[in-house]
Rosetta silent file (secondary structure, phi, psi, omega in degrees, C-alpha in Angstrom):
SEQUENCE: XXXXXXXXXXXXXXXXXXXXXXXXXXXXXXXXXXXXXXXXXXXXXXXXXXXXXXXXXXXXXXXXXXXXXXXXXXXXXXXXXXXXXXXXXXXXXXXXXXXXXXXXXXXXXXXXXXXXXXXXXXXXXXXXXXXXXXXXXXXXXXXXXXXXXXXXXXXX
SCORE:     score description
SCORE:     0.000 S_00000001
   1 L     0.000  -37.488  179.244   97.533   69.180 -271.357 S_00000001
   2 H   -60.737  -37.346 -179.906   97.833   68.819 -275.177 S_00000001
   3 H   -64.215  -41.938  179.247   99.565   72.175 -275.293 S_00000001
   4 H   -60.759  -44.390  179.711  102.068   71.030 -272.697 S_00000001
   5 H   -66.865  -39.135  179.465  102.776   67.801 -274.600 S_00000001
   6 H   -67.363  -40.049  179.261  103.172   69.607 -277.907 S_00000001
   7 H   -64.634  -32.812  178.307  105.568   72.095 -276.255 S_00000001
   8 L   -80.103   -4.660  177.935  107.636   69.140 -274.907 S_00000001
   9 L    90.410    7.422  179.708  107.774   67.691 -278.376 S_00000001
  10 L   -82.890  149.037  179.246  105.426   64.722 -277.678 S_00000001
  11 L   -69.158  154.006  179.093  103.129   63.686 -280.485 S_00000001
  12 L   -58.420  -29.629  179.067   99.461   64.674 -280.121 S_00000001
  13 H   -72.259  -13.972  177.517   98.430   61.050 -279.725 S_00000001
  14 H   -63.354  -35.073  179.890  100.351   60.723 -276.446 S_00000001
  15 H   -74.046  -36.924 -179.146   97.739   62.647 -274.688 S_00000001
  16 H   -67.401  -36.299  177.744   94.910   60.724 -276.190 S_00000001
  17 H   -74.712  -27.601  178.634   96.418   57.382 -275.235 S_00000001
  18 H    68.838 -145.085 -177.550   97.261   58.514 -271.758 S_00000001
  19 H   -66.024  -21.378  179.705   99.034   56.173 -269.438 S_00000001
  20 H   -68.384  -18.493 -178.854   98.479   53.247 -271.766 S_00000001
  21 H   -82.868  -10.944  177.947  100.965   54.700 -274.195 S_00000001
  22 L   -72.320  146.069  177.740  103.812   54.455 -271.707 S_00000001
  23 L   -93.261  124.011  178.971  106.269   51.600 -271.974 S_00000001
  24 L  -103.342  131.948  175.740  106.656   49.598 -268.734 S_00000001
  25 L  -130.551  136.549  173.053  109.719   47.550 -268.142 S_00000001
  26 L   -86.024  144.189  175.141  110.538   45.264 -265.288 S_00000001
  27 L  -138.951  157.921 -178.124  114.107   45.318 -264.019 S_00000001
  28 L   -73.711  143.770  177.000  115.900   43.402 -261.400 S_00000001
  29 L   -75.738  127.975 -179.160  116.200   44.858 -257.900 S_00000001
  30 L  -101.710  114.134 -178.864  119.779   45.692 -257.265 S_00000001
  31 L   -91.031  142.519  175.508  120.766   45.279 -253.624 S_00000001
  32 L   -76.343  145.581  177.051  123.692   47.032 -252.011 S_00000001
  33 L   -57.143  132.262  178.851  126.310   44.797 -250.432 S_00000001
  34 L    79.157    2.623  178.397  125.449   44.163 -246.814 S_00000001
  35 L   -76.231  132.590  176.030  121.976   45.620 -247.143 S_00000001
  36 L   -70.413  143.392  177.928  119.256   43.846 -245.132 S_00000001
  37 L  -157.615  170.554  175.928  116.445   42.392 -247.151 S_00000001
  38 E  -101.442  123.010 -176.337  113.756   39.754 -247.217 S_00000001
  39 L   -78.504 -177.122 -173.531  114.648   36.765 -249.431 S_00000001
  40 L   -65.665  -22.313  179.443  112.299   34.899 -251.754 S_00000001
  41 L   -90.931    0.028  179.199  111.164   32.596 -248.939 S_00000001
  42 L    89.466    9.221  179.351  110.255   35.499 -246.667 S_00000001
  43 L   -86.346  138.312  175.367  113.275   35.204 -244.397 S_00000001
  44 E   -88.593  141.644  173.493  114.864   38.446 -243.190 S_00000001
  45 L   -93.969    0.158  178.223  118.565   38.953 -243.240 S_00000001
  46 L   -73.643  176.079  179.219  118.188   41.696 -240.595 S_00000001
  47 L   -67.482  142.607  174.295  118.843   41.403 -236.923 S_00000001
  48 L   -86.145  121.500 -176.441  116.415   39.342 -234.850 S_00000001
  49 L  -120.978   90.510 -176.773  114.995   41.652 -232.223 S_00000001
  50 L   -64.821  153.827  177.500  112.830   39.631 -229.788 S_00000001
  51 L   -73.009  135.455  173.595  110.067   41.424 -227.919 S_00000001
  52 L  -146.105  151.977 -179.236  110.949   42.261 -224.311 S_00000001
  53 L   -64.630  152.714 -176.507  109.442   44.314 -221.591 S_00000001
  54 H   -56.096  -39.739 -179.972  110.800   47.861 -221.144 S_00000001
  55 H   -62.019  -49.593  178.368  112.376   47.103 -217.770 S_00000001
  56 H   -60.890  -39.477  179.557  114.272   44.155 -219.203 S_00000001
  57 H   -63.016  -44.987 -178.333  115.301   46.206 -222.264 S_00000001
  58 H   -65.758  -43.766 -179.316  116.694   49.040 -220.129 S_00000001
  59 H   -59.884  -47.174 -176.564  118.544   46.637 -217.809 S_00000001
  60 H   -70.609  -39.292  177.294  120.120   44.729 -220.698 S_00000001
  61 H   -63.711  -43.816  178.996  121.199   47.841 -222.592 S_00000001
  62 H   -63.187  -38.289  177.446  122.638   49.307 -219.411 S_00000001
  63 H   -62.345  -40.125 -178.303  124.545   46.072 -218.738 S_00000001
  64 H   -67.765  -36.886 -176.784  126.005   46.210 -222.259 S_00000001
  65 H   -83.799   -8.253  179.986  126.977   49.894 -221.761 S_00000001
  66 L    70.764   39.948 -178.995  128.391   49.114 -218.297 S_00000001
  67 L  -137.283  150.994  179.025  126.212   51.542 -216.478 S_00000001
  68 L   -83.286  142.443  179.407  123.519   51.188 -213.820 S_00000001
  69 H   -59.160  -25.720 -178.817  119.920   51.994 -214.807 S_00000001
  70 H   -64.926  -29.203  178.115  119.771   54.274 -211.738 S_00000001
  71 H   -64.972  -43.721  177.847  122.323   56.558 -213.469 S_00000001
  72 H   -64.820  -33.387 -179.993  119.899   57.048 -216.415 S_00000001
  73 H   -81.295  -13.839 -175.170  117.073   57.655 -213.972 S_00000001
  74 L   -70.342  176.371  176.235  119.095   60.119 -211.921 S_00000001
  75 L   -87.909    6.481 -174.283  118.930   63.887 -212.177 S_00000001
  76 L   -61.921  142.763 -177.836  122.469   64.007 -213.497 S_00000001
  77 L  -123.153   19.407 -179.197  122.998   66.367 -216.449 S_00000001
  78 L   -72.348  164.703 -170.886  126.550   65.563 -217.409 S_00000001
  79 H   -70.930  -37.036 -179.972  127.329   64.862 -221.092 S_00000001
  80 H   -66.315  -39.592  177.500  128.057   61.105 -220.756 S_00000001
  81 H   -64.328  -48.023  178.177  124.819   60.437 -218.934 S_00000001
  82 H   -59.260  -38.536  177.763  122.833   62.444 -221.524 S_00000001
  83 H   -63.885  -43.625 -178.803  124.561   60.514 -224.340 S_00000001
  84 H   -65.345  -37.884  178.780  123.629   57.212 -222.785 S_00000001
  85 H   -64.649  -39.615  176.455  120.024   58.304 -222.291 S_00000001
  86 H   -66.870  -38.431  179.059  119.837   59.248 -225.989 S_00000001
  87 H   -66.193  -47.159  179.758  121.331   55.954 -227.039 S_00000001
  88 H   -61.052  -50.309 -176.062  119.079   53.822 -224.857 S_00000001
  89 H   -70.638  -40.287  175.426  115.857   55.611 -225.729 S_00000001
  90 H   -57.849  -49.635  177.913  116.619   56.001 -229.428 S_00000001
  91 H   -62.242  -40.529 -176.238  117.546   52.392 -229.797 S_00000001
  92 H   -66.368  -46.538 -175.006  114.498   51.245 -227.819 S_00000001
  93 H   -79.721  -46.992 -174.058  111.881   53.332 -229.675 S_00000001
  94 H   -68.387  -44.081 -169.090  113.399   53.228 -233.185 S_00000001
  95 L  -112.324  -25.674 -171.846  114.586   49.635 -233.431 S_00000001
  96 L  -110.190    4.922  174.131  113.234   47.549 -230.619 S_00000001
  97 L    74.777   17.107  177.921  109.585   48.599 -230.595 S_00000001
  98 L   -77.328  152.253  174.011  109.647   50.056 -227.094 S_00000001
  99 L   -95.488  136.369  179.742  107.160   52.756 -226.215 S_00000001
 100 H   -54.636  -39.608 -176.276  108.556   55.972 -224.856 S_00000001
 101 H   -67.943  -28.720  175.487  106.010   56.004 -222.123 S_00000001
 102 H   -72.633  -42.393  173.970  107.111   52.479 -220.924 S_00000001
 103 H   -60.806  -38.465  179.275  110.756   53.552 -220.830 S_00000001
 104 H   -62.855  -42.920  177.731  109.639   56.684 -218.940 S_00000001
 105 H   -59.107  -47.113  179.920  107.944   54.511 -216.332 S_00000001
 106 H   -59.101  -42.737 -174.513  111.126   52.354 -215.871 S_00000001
 107 H   -90.754   -2.297 -179.017  113.275   55.479 -215.476 S_00000001
 108 L    60.718   43.894  175.448  110.665   57.407 -213.420 S_00000001
 109 L  -119.895  166.315  175.996  110.635   60.220 -215.947 S_00000001
 110 L   -71.531  132.074  179.583  107.990   62.249 -217.730 S_00000001
 111 H   -55.795  -33.181  178.798  107.126   60.643 -221.101 S_00000001
 112 H   -63.694  -32.464  179.487  107.644   63.998 -222.769 S_00000001
 113 H   -66.273  -46.018 -177.764  111.271   64.053 -221.470 S_00000001
 114 H   -66.195  -34.953  176.419  111.919   60.573 -222.947 S_00000001
 115 H   -66.017  -35.204  177.460  110.364   61.660 -226.209 S_00000001
 116 H   -62.672  -47.442  178.931  112.700   64.667 -226.223 S_00000001
 117 H   -57.346  -43.413 -178.860  115.713   62.288 -225.667 S_00000001
 118 H   -62.107  -45.725 -178.423  114.556   60.167 -228.634 S_00000001
 119 H   -60.450  -42.415  175.656  114.234   63.205 -230.833 S_00000001
 120 H   -61.796  -44.982 -176.177  117.775   64.298 -229.830 S_00000001
 121 H   -66.174  -38.084  174.868  119.098   60.890 -230.497 S_00000001
 122 H   -62.720  -45.959  179.584  117.487   60.666 -233.944 S_00000001
 123 H   -62.833  -42.139 -177.063  118.932   64.056 -234.948 S_00000001
 124 H   -63.738  -41.738  177.365  122.320   63.001 -233.559 S_00000001
 125 H   -58.401  -36.943 -177.739  122.161   59.712 -235.510 S_00000001
 126 H   -74.665  -34.493 -173.230  121.477   61.578 -238.679 S_00000001
 127 H   -95.096  -23.889 -172.095  124.163   64.255 -238.123 S_00000001
 128 L  -122.276  100.377 -178.861  126.918   62.306 -236.415 S_00000001
 129 H   -55.968  -36.646 -179.989  128.321   59.178 -238.141 S_00000001
 130 H   -63.720  -43.381  178.845  130.237   58.225 -234.985 S_00000001
 131 H   -64.048  -41.524  176.867  127.068   58.259 -232.905 S_00000001
 132 H   -63.019  -39.558  176.042  125.285   56.199 -235.652 S_00000001
 133 H   -63.749  -46.232  177.565  128.080   53.624 -235.606 S_00000001
 134 H   -62.471  -39.127  176.411  127.916   53.256 -231.850 S_00000001
 135 H   -63.773  -45.355  178.809  124.120   52.915 -231.980 S_00000001
 136 H   -63.576  -39.271 -179.568  124.419   50.213 -234.705 S_00000001
 137 H   -65.451  -40.759  179.434  127.089   48.358 -232.662 S_00000001
 138 H   -66.844  -38.097  178.002  124.997   48.511 -229.536 S_00000001
 139 H   -62.227  -45.362  178.707  121.951   47.273 -231.540 S_00000001
 140 H   -62.942  -42.107 -179.047  123.941   44.269 -232.816 S_00000001
 141 H   -63.377  -47.850 -178.322  125.337   43.430 -229.397 S_00000001
 142 H   -62.653  -38.035  177.565  121.872   43.620 -227.820 S_00000001
 143 H   -65.754  -41.364  175.728  120.390   41.353 -230.567 S_00000001
 144 H   -63.643  -41.906 -179.480  123.198   38.824 -229.993 S_00000001
 145 H   -66.582  -38.656 -179.098  122.734   39.011 -226.248 S_00000001
 146 H   -70.050  -30.200  177.873  118.988   38.652 -226.525 S_00000001
 147 L   -78.890   -1.593  178.600  119.487   35.642 -228.783 S_00000001
 148 L   109.713   -0.011 -179.698  121.542   33.966 -226.077 S_00000001
 149 L   -65.838  -41.438 -178.885  125.017   35.182 -226.930 S_00000001
 150 L    62.529   33.371 -178.369  125.428   37.065 -223.622 S_00000001
 151 L   -80.618  154.143  173.766  128.273   39.173 -224.918 S_00000001
 152 L  -119.031  163.346 -177.340  129.401   42.304 -223.165 S_00000001
 153 L  -113.674  161.549  175.152  131.035   45.352 -224.715 S_00000001
 154 L   -71.232  163.555 -176.900  134.083   47.402 -223.980 S_00000001
 155 L   -67.875  139.743 -175.844  133.374   50.660 -222.226 S_00000001
 156 L   -97.557    0.000    0.000  131.999   53.340 -224.516 S_00000001
C-alpha cells in the first residue's frame, strides 16, 4: 500500500495515519425542486398511499382507467389490455405494496404471469418516458382517490 501511495504522490505518513488522516466535511443536502423527502419533523412530502386489499386496489385502478377488472382477467392479448395489465401490476407491486400473488388471485392468473407483467412494466417505465408519466399520473390520481378525492381520469 505504501508503494501505491508513493506512486500517487501521497506522503509516506498518509499510510501510517490511515483513515484518521482524511479530512471530513459536512455539507448541506441539496434537494432537487419537487423531489419528495422527509422533513426535520419526520413528515413525508410524498404521496400518501393507504393500505388496501388487492381486490379493492384492482377495482379502484380499473375504475380510474375506465376498464372492467374482468378485461384484465380475460385471456385477451391485445396491446391495450396488455398495457393496462402492466400499469396495474407495476403500480401495485412497486408503489402500493401489493403482493403479486394477491393480484394474481384477484385476476385468476398464475402468480408467475403477474410477476412477468410487473417485470415488463418496470422495464417499460425505465425505457419509455411516456409510460413513466402515465404511471406517475395514475399513482397520483389513485392516491387522491384513496384519500377521499374520488377523482376520475380521462380515458388513457
Amino acid at each position: 500500500m505504501r508503494v501505491g501511495c508513493k506512486a500517487a504522490g501521497a506522503p509516506g505518513g498518509a499510510v501510517a495515519d490511515g483513515i484518521r488522516s482524511l479530512v471530513w466535511r459536512d455539507r448541506d443536502l441539496e434537494q432537487k425542486p419537487g423531489q419528495e423527502h422527509v422533513d426535520i419533523l419526520g413528515r413525508s412530502t410524498g404521496l400518501e398511499r393507504p393500505t388496501m386489499p388487492a381486490e379493492q386496489f384492482v377495482e379502484e385502478v380499473c375504475r380510474l382507467l375506465g376498464v372492467e377488472p374482468a378485461r384484465l382477467a380475460s385471456r385477451a392479448r391485445d396491446g391495450s389490455t396488455a398495457e393496462m395489465r402492466r400499469m396495474v401490476t407495476t403500480l401495485g407491486v412497486e408503489r402500493w405494496g401489493q403482493k403479486g400473488r394477491d393480484i394474481a388471485v384477484v385476476l385468476s392468473k398464475n402468480p408467475d404471469v403477474v410477476s412477468y407483467w410487473v417485470g415488463q412494466g418496470v422495464r417499460r417505465r425505465l425505457d419509455d418516458p411516456d409510460f413513466a408519466q402515465r404511471l406517475d399520473a395514475l399513482d397520483r390520481e389513485l392516491a387522491e382517490s384513496a384519500a377521499g378525492g374520488g377523482t376520475s381520469v380521462e380515458s388513457r
